[in-house]
Biotite code that builds the C-alpha atoms (Angstrom):
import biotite.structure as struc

atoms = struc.array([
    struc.Atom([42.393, 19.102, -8.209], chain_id="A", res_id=1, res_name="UNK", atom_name="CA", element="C"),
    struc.Atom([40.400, 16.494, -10.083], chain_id="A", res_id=2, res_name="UNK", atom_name="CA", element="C"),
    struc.Atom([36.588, 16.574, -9.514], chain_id="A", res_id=3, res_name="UNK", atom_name="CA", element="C"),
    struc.Atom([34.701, 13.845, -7.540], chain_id="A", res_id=4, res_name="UNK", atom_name="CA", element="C"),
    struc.Atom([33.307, 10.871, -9.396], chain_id="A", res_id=5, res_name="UNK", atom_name="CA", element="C"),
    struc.Atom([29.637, 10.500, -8.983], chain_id="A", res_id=6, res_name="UNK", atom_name="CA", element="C"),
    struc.Atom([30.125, 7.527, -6.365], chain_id="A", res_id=7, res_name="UNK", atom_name="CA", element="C"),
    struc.Atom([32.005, 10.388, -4.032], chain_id="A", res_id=8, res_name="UNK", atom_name="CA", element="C"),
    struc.Atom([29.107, 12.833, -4.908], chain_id="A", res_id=9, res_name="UNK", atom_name="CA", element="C"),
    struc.Atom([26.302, 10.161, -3.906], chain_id="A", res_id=10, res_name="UNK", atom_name="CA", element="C"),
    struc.Atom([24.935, 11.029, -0.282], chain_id="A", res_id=11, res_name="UNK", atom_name="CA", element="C"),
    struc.Atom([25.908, 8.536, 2.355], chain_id="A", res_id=12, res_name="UNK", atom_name="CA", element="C"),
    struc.Atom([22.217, 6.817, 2.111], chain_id="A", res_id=13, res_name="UNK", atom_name="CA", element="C"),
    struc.Atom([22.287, 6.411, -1.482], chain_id="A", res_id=14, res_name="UNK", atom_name="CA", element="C"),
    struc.Atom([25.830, 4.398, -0.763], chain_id="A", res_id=15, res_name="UNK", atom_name="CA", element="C"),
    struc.Atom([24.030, 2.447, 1.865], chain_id="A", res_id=16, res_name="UNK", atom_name="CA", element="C"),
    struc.Atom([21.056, 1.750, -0.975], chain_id="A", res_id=17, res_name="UNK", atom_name="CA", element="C"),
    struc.Atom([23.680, 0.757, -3.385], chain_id="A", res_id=18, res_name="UNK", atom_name="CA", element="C"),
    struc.Atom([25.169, -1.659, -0.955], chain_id="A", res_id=19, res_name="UNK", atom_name="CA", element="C"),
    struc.Atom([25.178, -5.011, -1.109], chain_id="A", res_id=20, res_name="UNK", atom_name="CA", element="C"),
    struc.Atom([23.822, -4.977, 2.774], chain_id="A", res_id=21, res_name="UNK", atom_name="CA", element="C"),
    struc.Atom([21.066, -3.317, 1.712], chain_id="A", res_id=22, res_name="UNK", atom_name="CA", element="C"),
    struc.Atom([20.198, -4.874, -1.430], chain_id="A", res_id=23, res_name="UNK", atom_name="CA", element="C"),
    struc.Atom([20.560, -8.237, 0.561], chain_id="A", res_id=24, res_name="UNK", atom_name="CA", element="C"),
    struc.Atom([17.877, -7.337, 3.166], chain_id="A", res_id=25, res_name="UNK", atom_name="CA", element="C"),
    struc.Atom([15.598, -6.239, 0.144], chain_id="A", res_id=26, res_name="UNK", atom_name="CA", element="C"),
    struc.Atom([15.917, -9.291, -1.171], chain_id="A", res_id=27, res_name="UNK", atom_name="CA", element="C"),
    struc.Atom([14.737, -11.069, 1.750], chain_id="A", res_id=28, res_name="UNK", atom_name="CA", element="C"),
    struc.Atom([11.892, -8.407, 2.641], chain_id="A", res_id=29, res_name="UNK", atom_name="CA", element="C"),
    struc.Atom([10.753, -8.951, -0.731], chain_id="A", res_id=30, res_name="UNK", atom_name="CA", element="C"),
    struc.Atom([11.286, -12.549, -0.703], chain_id="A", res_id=31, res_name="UNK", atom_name="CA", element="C"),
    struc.Atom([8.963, -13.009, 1.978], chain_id="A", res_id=32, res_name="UNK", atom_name="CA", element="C"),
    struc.Atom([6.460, -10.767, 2.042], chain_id="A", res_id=33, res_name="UNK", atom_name="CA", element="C"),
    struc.Atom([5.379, -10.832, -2.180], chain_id="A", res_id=34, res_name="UNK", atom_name="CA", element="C"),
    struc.Atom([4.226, -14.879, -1.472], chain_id="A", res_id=35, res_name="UNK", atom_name="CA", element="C"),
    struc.Atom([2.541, -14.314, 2.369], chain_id="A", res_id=36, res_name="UNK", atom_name="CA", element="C"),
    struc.Atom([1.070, -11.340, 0.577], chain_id="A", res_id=37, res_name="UNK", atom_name="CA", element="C"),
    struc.Atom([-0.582, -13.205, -1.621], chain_id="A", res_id=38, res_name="UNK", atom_name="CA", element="C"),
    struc.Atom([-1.009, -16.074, -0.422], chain_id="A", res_id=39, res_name="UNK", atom_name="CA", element="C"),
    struc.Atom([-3.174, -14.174, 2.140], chain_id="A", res_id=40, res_name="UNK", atom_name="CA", element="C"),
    struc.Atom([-5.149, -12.514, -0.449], chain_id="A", res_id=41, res_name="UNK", atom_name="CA", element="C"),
    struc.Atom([-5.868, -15.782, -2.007], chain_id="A", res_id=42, res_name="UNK", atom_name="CA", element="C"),
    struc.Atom([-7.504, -17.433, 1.633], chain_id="A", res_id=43, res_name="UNK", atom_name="CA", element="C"),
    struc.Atom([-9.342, -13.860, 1.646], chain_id="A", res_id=44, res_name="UNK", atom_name="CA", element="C"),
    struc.Atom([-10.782, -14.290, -1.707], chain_id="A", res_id=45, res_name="UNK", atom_name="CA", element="C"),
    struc.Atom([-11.544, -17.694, -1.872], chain_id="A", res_id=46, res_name="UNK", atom_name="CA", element="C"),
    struc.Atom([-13.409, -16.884, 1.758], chain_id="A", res_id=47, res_name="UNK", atom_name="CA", element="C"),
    struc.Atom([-15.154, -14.341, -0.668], chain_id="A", res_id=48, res_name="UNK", atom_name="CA", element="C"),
    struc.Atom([-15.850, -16.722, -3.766], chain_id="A", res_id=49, res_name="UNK", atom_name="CA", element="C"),
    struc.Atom([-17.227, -19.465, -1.156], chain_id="A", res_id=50, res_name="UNK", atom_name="CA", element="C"),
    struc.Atom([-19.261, -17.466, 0.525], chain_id="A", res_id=51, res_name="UNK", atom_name="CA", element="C"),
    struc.Atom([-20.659, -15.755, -2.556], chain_id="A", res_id=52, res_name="UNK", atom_name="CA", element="C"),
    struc.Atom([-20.865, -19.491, -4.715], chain_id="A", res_id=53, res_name="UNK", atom_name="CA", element="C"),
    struc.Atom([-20.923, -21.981, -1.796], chain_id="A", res_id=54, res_name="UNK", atom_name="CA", element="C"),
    struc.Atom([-23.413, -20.718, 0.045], chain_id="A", res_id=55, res_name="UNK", atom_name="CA", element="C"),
    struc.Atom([-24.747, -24.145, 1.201], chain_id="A", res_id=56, res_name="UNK", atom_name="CA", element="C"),
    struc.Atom([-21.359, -25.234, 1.958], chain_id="A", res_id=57, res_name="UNK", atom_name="CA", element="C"),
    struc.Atom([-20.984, -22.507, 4.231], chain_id="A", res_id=58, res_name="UNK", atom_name="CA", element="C"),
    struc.Atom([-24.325, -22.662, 5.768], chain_id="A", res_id=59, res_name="UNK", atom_name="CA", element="C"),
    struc.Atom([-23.686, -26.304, 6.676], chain_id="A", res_id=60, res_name="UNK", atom_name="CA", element="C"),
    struc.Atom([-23.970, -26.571, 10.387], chain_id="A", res_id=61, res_name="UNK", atom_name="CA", element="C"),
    struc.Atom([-21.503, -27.841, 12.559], chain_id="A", res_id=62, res_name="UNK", atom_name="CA", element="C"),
    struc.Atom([-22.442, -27.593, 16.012], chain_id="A", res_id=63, res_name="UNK", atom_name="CA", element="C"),
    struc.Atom([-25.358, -26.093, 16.780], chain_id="A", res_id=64, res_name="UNK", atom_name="CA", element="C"),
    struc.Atom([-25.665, -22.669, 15.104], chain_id="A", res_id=65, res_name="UNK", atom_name="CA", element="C"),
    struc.Atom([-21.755, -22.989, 14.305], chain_id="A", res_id=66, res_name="UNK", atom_name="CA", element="C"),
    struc.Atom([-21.281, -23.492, 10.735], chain_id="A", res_id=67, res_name="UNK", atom_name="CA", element="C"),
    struc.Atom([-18.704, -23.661, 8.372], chain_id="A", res_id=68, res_name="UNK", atom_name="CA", element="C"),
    struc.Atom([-18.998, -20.660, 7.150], chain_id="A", res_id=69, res_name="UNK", atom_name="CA", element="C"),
    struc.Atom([-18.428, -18.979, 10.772], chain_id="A", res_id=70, res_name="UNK", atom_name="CA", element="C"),
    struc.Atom([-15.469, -20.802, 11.526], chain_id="A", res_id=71, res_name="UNK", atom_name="CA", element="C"),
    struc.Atom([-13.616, -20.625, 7.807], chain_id="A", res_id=72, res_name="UNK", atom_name="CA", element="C"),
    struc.Atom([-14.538, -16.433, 8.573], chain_id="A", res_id=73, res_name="UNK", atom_name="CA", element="C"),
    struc.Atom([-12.943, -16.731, 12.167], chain_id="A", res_id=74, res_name="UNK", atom_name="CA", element="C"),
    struc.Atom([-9.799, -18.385, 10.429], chain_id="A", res_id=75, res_name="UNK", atom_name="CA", element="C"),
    struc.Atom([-9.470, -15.632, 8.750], chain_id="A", res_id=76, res_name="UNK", atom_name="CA", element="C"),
    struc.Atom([-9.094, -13.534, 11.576], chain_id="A", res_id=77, res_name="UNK", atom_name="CA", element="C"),
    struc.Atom([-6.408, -16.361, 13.479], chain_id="A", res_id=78, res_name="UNK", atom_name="CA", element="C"),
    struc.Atom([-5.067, -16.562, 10.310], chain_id="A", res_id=79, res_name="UNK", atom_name="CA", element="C"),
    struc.Atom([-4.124, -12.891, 10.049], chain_id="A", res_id=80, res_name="UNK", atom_name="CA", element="C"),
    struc.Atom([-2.822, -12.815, 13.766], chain_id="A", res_id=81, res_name="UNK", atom_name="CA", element="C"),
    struc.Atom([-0.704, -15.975, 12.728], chain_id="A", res_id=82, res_name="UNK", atom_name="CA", element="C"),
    struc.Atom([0.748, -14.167, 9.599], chain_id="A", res_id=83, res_name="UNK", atom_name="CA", element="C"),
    struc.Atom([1.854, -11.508, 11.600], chain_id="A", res_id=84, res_name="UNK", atom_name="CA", element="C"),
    struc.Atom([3.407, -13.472, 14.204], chain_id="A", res_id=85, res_name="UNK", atom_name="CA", element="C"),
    struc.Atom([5.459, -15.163, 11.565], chain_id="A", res_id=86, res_name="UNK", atom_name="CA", element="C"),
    struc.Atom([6.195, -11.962, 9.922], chain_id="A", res_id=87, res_name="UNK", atom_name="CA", element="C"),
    struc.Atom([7.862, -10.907, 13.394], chain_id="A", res_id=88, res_name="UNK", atom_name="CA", element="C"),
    struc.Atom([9.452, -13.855, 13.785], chain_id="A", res_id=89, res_name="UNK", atom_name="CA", element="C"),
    struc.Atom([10.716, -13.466, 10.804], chain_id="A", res_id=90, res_name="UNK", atom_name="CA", element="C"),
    struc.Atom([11.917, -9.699, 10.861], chain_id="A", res_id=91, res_name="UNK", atom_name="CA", element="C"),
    struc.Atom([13.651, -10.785, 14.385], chain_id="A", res_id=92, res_name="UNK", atom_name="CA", element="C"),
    struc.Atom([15.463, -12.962, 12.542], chain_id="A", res_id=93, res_name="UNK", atom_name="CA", element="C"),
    struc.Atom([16.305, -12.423, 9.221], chain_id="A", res_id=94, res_name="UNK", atom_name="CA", element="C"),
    struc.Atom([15.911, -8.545, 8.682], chain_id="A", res_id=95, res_name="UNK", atom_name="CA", element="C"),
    struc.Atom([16.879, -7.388, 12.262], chain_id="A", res_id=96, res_name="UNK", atom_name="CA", element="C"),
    struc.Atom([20.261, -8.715, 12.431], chain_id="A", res_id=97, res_name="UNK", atom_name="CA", element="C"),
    struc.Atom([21.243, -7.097, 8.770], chain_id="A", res_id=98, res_name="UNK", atom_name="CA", element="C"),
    struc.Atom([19.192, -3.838, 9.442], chain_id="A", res_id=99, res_name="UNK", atom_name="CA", element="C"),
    struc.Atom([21.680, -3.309, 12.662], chain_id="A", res_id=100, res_name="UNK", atom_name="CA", element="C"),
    struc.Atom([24.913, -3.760, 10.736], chain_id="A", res_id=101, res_name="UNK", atom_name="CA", element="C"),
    struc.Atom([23.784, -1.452, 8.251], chain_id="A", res_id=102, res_name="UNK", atom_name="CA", element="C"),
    struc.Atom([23.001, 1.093, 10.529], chain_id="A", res_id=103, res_name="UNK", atom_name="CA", element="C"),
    struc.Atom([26.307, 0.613, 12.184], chain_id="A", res_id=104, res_name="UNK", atom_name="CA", element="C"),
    struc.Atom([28.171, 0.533, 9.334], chain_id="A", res_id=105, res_name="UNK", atom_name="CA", element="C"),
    struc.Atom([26.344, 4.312, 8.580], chain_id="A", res_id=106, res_name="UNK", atom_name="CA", element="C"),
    struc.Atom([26.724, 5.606, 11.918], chain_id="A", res_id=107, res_name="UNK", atom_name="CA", element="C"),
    struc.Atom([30.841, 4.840, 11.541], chain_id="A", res_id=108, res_name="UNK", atom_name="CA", element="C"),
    struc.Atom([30.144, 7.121, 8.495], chain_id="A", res_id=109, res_name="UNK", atom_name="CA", element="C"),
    struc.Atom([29.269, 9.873, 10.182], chain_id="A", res_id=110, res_name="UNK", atom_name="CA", element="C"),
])
């Protein structure tokens, strides 16, 4: 009886990792959230840098006591509710769909 070769001895997840399912649903997990990542964390920081450098910029009034500063920090906030809108959206989408034939393909595994 010949032994079994290290792909028989890998557990059924580390098949599924090795997959090119899996690997493909990475790759778009990855692909989208590195750039919303940090393309969020550069809006946060430049909120940061302007109100820290800009000061008068941000004091500037727009309506009343409204001023820009106010309304660039509530954009952060509508921002961050938008982000993860499109990140569901997105998941729904594009990870969902792949997620659910991987796990089907694991449960006929079992």
């Amino acid at each position: 009886m010949k032994p079994p070769s290290a792909h028989e001895q890998a557990t059924l997840h580390e098949q599924v990792q090795a997959g090119p399912e899996f690997v493909e649903l990475r790759r778009r997990l990855r692909g989208w959230v590195f750039p919303m990542s940090a393309a969020f964390l550069l809006w946060y920081f430049a909120y940061v840098v302007l109100a820290s450098y800009a000061r008068e910029l941000m004091a500037t009034p727009v309506s009343g006591v409204i001023t820009v500063g106010l309304l660039v920090g509530l954009a952060q906030f509508v921002s961050t509710f938008a982000l993860t809108a499109a990140y569901v959206r997105f998941a729904a989408r594009r990870l969902d769909p792949l997620a659910a034939q991987i796990r089907c393909s694991m449960e006929d595994h079992r």
